[in-house]
DSSP file (Angstrom, degrees, kcal/mol; ACC not computed):
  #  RESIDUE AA STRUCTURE BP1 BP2  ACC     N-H-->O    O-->H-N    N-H-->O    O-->H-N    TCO  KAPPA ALPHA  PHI   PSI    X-CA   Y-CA   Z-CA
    1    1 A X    >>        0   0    0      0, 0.0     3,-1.5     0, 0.0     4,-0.7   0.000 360.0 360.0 360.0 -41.3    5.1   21.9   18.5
    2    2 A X  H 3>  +     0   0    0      1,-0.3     4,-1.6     2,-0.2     3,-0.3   0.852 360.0  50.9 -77.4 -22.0    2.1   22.4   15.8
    3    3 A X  H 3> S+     0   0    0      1,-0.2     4,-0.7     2,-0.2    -1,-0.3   0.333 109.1  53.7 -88.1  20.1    4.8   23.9   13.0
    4    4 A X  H <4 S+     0   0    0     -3,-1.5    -1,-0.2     2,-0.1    -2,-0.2   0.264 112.9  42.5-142.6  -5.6    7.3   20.6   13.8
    5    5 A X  H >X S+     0   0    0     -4,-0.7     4,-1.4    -3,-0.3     3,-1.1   0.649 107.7  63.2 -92.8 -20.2    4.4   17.9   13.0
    6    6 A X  H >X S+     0   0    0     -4,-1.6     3,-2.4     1,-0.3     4,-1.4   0.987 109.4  35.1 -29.1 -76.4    3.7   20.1   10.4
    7    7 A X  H 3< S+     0   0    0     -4,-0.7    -1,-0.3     1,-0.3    -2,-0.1  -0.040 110.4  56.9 -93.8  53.6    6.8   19.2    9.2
    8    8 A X  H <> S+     0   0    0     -3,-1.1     4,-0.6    -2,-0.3    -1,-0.3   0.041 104.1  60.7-133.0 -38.4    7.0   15.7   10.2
    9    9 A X  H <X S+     0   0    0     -3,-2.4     4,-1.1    -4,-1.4    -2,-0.2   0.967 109.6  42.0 -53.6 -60.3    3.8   15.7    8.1
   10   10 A X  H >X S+     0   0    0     -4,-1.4     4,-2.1     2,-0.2     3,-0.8   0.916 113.1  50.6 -56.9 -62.2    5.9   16.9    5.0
   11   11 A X  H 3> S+     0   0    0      1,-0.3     4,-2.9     2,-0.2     5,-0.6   0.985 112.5  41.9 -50.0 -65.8    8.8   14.8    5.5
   12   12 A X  H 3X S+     0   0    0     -4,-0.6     4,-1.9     1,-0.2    -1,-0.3   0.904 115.3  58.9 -55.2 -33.7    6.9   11.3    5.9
   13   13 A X  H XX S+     0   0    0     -4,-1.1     4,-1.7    -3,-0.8     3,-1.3   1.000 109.7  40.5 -73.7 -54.0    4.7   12.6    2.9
   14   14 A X  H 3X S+     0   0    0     -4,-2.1     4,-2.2     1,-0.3    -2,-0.2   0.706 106.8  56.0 -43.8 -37.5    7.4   13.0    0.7
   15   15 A X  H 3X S+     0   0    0     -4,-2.9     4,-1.1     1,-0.2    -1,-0.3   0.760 102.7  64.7 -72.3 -15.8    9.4   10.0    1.5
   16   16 A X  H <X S+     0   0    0     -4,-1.9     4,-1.1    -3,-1.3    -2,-0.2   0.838 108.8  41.2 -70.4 -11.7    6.1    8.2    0.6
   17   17 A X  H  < S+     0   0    0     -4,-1.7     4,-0.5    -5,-0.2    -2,-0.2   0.740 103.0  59.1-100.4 -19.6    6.6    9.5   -2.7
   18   18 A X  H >X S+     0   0    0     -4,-2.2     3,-4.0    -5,-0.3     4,-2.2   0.984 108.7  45.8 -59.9 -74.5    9.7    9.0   -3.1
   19   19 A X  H >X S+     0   0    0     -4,-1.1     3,-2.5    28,-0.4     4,-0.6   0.761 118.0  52.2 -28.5 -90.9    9.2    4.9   -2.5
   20   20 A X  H 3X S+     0   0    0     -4,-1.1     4,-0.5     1,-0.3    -1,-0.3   0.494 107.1  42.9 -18.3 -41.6    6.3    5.3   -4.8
   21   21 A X  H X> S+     0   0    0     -3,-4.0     4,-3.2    -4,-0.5     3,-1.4   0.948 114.9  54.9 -81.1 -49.1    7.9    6.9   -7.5
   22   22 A X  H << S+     0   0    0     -3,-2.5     4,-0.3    -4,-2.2    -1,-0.2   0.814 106.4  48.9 -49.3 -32.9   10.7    4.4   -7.0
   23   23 A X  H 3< S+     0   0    0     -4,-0.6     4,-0.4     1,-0.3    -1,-0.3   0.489 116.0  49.9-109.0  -6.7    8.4    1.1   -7.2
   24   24 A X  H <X S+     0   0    0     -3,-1.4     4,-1.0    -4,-0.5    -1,-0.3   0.599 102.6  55.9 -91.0 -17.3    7.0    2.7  -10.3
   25   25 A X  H  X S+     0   0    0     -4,-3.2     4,-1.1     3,-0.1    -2,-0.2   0.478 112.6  41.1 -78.8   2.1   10.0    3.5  -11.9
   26   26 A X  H  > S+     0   0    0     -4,-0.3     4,-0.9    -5,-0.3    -3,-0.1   0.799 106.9  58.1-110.1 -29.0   11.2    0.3  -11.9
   27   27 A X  H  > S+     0   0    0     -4,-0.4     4,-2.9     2,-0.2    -2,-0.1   0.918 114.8  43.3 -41.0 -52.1    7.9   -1.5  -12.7
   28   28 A X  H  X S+     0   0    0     -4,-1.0     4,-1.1     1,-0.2     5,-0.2   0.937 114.5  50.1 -79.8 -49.5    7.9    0.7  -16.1
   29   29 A X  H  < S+     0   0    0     -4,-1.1     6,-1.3     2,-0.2     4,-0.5   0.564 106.9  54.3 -64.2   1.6   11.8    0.1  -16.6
   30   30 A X  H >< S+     0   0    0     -4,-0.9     3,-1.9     2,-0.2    -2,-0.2   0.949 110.0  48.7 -62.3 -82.8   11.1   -3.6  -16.2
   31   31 A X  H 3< S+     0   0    0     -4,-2.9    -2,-0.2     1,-0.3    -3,-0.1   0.593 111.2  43.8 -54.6 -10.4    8.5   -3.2  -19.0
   32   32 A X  T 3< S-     0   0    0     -4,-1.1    -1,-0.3     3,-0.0    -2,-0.2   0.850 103.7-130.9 -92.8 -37.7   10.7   -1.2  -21.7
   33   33 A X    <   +     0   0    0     -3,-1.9    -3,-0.2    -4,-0.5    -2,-0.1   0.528  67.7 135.6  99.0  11.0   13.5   -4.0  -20.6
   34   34 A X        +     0   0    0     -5,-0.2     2,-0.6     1,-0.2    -4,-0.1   0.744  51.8  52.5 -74.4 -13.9   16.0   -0.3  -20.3
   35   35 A X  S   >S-     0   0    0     -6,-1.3     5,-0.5    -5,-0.2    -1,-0.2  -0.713  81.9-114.1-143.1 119.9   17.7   -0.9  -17.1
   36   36 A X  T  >5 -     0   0    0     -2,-0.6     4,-1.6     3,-0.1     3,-0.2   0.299  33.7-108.0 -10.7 153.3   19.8   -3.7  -15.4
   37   37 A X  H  >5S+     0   0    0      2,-0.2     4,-2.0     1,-0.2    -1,-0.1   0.699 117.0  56.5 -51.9 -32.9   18.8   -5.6  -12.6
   38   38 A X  H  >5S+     0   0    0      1,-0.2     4,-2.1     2,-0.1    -1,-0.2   0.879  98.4  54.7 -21.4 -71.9   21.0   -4.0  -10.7
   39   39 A X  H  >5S+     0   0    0      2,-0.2     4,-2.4    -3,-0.2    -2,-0.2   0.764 111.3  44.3 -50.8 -50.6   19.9   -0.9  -11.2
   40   40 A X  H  X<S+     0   0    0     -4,-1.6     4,-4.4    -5,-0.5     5,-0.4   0.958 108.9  62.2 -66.4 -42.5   15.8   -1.9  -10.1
   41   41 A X  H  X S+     0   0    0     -4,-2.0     4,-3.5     1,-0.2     5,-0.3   0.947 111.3  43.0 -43.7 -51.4   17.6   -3.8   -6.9
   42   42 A X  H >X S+     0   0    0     -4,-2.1     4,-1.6     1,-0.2     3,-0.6   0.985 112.8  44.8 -59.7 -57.1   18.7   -0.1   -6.2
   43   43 A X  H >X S+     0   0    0     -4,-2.4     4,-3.6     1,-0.3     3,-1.1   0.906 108.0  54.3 -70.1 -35.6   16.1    1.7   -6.7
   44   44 A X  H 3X S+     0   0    0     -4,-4.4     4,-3.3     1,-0.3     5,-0.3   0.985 111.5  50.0 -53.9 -35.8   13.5   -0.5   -4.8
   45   45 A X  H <X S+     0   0    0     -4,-3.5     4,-2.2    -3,-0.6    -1,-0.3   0.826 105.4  53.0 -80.3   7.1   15.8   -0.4   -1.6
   46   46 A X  H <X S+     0   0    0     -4,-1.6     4,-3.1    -3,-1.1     5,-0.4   0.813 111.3  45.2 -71.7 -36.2   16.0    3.2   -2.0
   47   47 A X  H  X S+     0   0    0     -4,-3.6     4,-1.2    -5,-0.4   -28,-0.4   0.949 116.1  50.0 -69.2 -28.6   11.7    2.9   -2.0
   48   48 A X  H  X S+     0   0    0     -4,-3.3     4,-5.1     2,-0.3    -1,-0.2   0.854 107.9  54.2 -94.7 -51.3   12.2    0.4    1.2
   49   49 A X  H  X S+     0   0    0     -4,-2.2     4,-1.0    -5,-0.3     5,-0.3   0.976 111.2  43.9 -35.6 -63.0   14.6    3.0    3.0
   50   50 A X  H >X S+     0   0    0     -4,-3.1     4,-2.1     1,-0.3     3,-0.7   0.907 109.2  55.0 -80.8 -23.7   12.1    5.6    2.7
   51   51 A X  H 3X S+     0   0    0     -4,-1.2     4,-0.7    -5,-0.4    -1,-0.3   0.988 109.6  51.4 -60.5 -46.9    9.2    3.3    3.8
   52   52 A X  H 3X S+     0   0    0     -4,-5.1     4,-0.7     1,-0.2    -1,-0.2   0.555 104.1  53.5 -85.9  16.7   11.1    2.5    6.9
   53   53 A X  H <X S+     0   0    0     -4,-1.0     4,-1.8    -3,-0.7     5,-0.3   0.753 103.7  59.4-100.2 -17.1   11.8    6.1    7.9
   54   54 A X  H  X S+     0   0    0     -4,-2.1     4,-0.7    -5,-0.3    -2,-0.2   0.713 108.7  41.3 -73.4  -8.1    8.2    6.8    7.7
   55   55 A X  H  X S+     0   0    0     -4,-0.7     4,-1.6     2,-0.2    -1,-0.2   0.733 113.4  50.5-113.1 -17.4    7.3    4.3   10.3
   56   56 A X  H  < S+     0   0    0     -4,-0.7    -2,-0.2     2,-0.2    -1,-0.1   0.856 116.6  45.6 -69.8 -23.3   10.2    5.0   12.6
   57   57 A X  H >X S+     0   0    0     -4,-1.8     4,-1.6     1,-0.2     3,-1.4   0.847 113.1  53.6 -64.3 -39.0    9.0    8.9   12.2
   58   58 A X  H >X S+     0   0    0     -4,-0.7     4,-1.4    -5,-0.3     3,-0.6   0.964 109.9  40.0 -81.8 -23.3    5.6    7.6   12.7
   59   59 A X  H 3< S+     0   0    0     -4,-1.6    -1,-0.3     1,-0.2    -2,-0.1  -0.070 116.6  55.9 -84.6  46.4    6.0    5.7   16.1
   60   60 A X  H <4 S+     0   0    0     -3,-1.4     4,-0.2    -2,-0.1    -1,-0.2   0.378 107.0  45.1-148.9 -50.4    8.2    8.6   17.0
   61   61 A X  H << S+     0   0    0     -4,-1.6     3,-0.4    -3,-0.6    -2,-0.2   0.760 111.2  56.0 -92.3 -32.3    5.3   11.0   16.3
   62   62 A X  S  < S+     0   0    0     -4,-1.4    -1,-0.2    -5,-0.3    -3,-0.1   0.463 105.8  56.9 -87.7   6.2    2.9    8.3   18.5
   63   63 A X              0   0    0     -5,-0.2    -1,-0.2     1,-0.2    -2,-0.2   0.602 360.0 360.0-110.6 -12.6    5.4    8.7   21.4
   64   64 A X              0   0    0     -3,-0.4    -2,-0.2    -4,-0.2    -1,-0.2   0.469 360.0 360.0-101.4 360.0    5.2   12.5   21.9
């Protein structure tokens, strides 16, 4: 059980850094003006996917 929140730890940390990285890459391609609207639309729901699998993982984690 302790090595599978372990990684349950990992997972949830990483997708927070994915989102992160996402809602700052688009912030910084905003300011240079380099990439379509499109293009930010994706990447923020890419950051919004991984925000909501860490909080279905985390009430997941709050049920066991």
């Amino acid at each position: 059980m302790n090595a599978n929140k372990s990684f349950n730890q990992i997972v949830n940390l990483a997708f927070k850094g994915v989102a992160l990285a996402a809602g700052i890459a688009v912030v910084v391609l905003n300011i240079l003006r380099t990439a379509e609207l499109q293009t930010q639309t994706l990447l923020l729901g890419i950051g919004l996917a991984c925000l909501a699998m860490v909080i279905l993982n985390t009430g997941t984690e709050a049920r066991e």
